[in-house]
Residue frames relative to the residue before (quaternion, step in Angstrom):
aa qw qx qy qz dx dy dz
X 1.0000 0.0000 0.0000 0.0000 0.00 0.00 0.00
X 0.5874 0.5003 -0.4028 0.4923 3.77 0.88 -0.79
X 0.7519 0.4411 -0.3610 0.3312 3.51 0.18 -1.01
X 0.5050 0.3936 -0.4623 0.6134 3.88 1.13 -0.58
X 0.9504 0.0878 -0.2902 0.0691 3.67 -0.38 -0.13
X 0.1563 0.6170 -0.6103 0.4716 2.59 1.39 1.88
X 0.4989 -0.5835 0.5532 0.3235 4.13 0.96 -0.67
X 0.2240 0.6025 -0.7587 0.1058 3.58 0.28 1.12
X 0.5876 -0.5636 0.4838 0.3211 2.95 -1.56 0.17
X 0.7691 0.1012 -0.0648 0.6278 4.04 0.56 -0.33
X 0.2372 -0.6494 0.6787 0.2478 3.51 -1.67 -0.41
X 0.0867 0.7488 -0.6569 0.0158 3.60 -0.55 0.94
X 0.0714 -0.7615 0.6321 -0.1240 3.79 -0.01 1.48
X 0.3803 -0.6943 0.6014 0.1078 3.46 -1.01 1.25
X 0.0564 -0.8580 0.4840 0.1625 3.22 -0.59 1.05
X 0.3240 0.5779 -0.6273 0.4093 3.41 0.32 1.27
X 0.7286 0.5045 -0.2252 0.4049 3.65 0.91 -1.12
X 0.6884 0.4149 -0.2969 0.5156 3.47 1.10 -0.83
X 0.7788 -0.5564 0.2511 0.1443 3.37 -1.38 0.49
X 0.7915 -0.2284 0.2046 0.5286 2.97 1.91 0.31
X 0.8566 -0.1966 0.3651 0.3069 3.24 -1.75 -0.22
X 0.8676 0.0801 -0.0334 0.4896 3.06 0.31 -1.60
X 0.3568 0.6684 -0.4761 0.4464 3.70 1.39 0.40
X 0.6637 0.5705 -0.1600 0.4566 3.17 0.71 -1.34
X 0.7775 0.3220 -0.1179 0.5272 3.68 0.71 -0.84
X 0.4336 0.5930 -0.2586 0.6272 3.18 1.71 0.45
X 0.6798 0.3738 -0.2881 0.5614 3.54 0.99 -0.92
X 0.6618 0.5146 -0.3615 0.4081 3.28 0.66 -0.80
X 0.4619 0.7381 -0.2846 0.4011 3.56 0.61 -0.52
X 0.8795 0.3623 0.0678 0.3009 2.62 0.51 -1.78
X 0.4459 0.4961 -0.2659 0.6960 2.91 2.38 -0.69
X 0.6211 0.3553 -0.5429 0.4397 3.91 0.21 -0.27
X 0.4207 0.7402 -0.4042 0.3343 3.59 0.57 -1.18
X 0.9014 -0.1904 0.0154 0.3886 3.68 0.93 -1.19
X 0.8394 -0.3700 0.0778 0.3904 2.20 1.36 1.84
X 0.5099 0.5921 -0.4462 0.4362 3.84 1.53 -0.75
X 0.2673 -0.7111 0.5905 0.2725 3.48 -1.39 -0.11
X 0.5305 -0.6437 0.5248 0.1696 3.60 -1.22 0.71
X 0.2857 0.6076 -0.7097 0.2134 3.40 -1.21 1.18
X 0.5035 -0.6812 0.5124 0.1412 2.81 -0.79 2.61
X 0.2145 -0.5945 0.7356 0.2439 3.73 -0.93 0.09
X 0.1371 -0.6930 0.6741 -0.2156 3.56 -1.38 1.53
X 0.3089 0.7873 -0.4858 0.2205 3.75 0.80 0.67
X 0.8037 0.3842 -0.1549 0.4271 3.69 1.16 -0.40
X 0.5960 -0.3924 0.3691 0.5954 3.68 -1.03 0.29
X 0.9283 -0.1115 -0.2458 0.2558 2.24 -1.93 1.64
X 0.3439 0.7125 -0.5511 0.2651 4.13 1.25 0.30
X 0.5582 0.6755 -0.3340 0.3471 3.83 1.11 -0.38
X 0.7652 0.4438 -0.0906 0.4575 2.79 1.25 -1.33
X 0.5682 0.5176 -0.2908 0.5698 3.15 1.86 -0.31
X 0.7922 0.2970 -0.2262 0.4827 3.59 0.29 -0.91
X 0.5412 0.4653 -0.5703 0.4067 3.71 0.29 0.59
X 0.4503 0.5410 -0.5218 0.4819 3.61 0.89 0.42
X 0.6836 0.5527 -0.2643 0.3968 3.52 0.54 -1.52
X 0.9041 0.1893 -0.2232 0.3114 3.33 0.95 -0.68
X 0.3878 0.5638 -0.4875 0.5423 2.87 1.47 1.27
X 0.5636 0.4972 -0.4923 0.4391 3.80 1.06 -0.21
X 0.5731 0.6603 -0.3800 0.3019 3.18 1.31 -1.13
X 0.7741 0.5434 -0.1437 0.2914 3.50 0.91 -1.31
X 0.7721 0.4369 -0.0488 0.4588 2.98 1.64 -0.97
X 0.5220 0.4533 -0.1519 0.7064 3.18 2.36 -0.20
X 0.8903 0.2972 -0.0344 0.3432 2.92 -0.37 -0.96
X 0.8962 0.2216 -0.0270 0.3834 3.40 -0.01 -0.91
X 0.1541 -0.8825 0.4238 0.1334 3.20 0.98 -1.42
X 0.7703 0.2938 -0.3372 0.4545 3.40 1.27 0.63
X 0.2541 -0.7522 0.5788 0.1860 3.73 -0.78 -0.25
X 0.5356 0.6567 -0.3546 0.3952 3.36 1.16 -0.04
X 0.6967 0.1563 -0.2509 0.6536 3.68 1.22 -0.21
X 0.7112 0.4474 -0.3923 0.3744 3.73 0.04 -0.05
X 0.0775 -0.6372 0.7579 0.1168 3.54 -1.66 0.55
X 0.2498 -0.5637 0.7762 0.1321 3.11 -2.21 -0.22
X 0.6338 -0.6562 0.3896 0.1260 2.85 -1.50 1.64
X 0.0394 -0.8697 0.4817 0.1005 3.83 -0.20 0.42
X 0.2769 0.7056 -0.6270 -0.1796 3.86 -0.64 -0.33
X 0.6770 -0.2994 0.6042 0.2949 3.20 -2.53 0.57
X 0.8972 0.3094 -0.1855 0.2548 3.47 -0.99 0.52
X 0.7745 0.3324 -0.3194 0.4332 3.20 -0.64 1.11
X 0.3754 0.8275 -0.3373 0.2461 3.75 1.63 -0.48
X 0.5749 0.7171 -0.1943 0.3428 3.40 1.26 -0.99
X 0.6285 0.4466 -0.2950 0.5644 3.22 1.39 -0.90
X 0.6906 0.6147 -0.1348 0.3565 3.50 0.57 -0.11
X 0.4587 -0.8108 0.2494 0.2645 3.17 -0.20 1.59
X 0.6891 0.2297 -0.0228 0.6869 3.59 1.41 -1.29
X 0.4536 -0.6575 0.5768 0.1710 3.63 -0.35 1.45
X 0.5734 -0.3922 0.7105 0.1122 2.93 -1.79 0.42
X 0.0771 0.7714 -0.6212 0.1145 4.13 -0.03 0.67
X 0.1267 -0.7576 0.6390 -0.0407 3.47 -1.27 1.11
X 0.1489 0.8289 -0.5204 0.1412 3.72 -0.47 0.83
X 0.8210 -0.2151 -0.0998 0.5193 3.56 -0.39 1.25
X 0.6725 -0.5435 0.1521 0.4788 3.32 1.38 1.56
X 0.6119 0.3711 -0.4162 0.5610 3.43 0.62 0.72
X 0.6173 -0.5184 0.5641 0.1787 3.45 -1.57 1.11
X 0.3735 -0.7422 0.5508 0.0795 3.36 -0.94 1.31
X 0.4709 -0.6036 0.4558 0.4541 3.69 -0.81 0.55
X 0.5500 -0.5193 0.5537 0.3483 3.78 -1.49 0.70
X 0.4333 -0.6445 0.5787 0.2488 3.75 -1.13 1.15
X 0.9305 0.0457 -0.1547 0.3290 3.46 0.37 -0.50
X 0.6530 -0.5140 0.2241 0.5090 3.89 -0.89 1.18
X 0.6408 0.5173 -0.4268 0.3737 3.00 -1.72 0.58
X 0.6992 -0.5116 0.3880 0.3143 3.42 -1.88 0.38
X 0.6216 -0.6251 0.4378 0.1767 3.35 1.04 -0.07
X 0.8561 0.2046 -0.2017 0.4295 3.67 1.19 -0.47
X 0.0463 0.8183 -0.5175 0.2457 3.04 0.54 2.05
X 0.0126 0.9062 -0.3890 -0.1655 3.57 -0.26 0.23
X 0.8207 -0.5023 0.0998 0.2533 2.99 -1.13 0.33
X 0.5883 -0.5879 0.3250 0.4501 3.73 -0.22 0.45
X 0.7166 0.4750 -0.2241 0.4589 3.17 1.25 -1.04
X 0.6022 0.5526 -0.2788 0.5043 3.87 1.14 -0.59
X 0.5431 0.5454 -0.3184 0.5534 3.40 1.42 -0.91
X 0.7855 0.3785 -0.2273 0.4338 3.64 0.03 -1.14
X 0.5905 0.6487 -0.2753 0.3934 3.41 1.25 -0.63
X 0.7665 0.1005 0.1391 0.6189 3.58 0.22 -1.53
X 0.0476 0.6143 -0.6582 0.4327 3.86 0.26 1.27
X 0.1212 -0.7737 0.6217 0.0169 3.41 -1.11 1.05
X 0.6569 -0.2949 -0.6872 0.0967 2.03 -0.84 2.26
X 0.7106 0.5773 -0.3174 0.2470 3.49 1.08 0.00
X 0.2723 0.8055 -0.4150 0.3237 3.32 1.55 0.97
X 0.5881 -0.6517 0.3502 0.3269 3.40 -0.82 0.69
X 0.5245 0.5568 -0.4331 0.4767 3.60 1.37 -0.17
X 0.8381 0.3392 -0.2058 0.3745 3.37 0.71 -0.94
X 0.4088 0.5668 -0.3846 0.6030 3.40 1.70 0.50
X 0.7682 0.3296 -0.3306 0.4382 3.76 0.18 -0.08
């Protein structure tokens, strides 16, 4: 609450770091509350696949617009990941199948497992 009413200028809340579902939809709230816009930050394995949810709750809860808001995207790392991350005329496609989206692959699982993955065996 201090920081909206000091006037940042956006909210980019990591949603691995924040508490969740409803933390998250809690911040958002609160950024409409005064006005701040929302732009999930999605820099890490598998944050793409996580925060295109967030910013469809954002749109359809919360805010109601798309004209001032983005969401963070990066190139890299989708593969491990059952339901990609999908980008189409710069806006995040809806996830084909139910759920949060960050399931991975059998092969990413078996792969990079700490310590008894085959990356870390060789």
């Amino acid at each position: 609450k201090q920081w909206y009413q000091r006037r940042v200028a956006i909210t980019a809340g990591d949603s691995c770091r924040t508490g969740g579902v409803s933390e998250v939809i809690a911040i958002m709230v609160l950024a409409r509350k005064f006005g701040v816009p929302v732009v999930p930050h999605a820099g890490g394995v598998g944050l793409c696949e996580l925060v295109r949810h967030y910013s469809m709750i954002d749109y359809v809860l919360v805010s109601g617009k798309i004209d001032d808001r983005m969401c963070e995207y990066a190139e890299h790392l989708h593969e491990h990941f059952t339901d990609q991350a999908e980008i189409k005329n710069a806006r995040y496609v809806l996830p084909y199948r139910p759920g949060f989206s960050c399931e991975m692959t059998e092969y990413a699982v078996d792969t990079f497992k700490f310590p008894d993955g085959t990356y870390w065996n060789n």
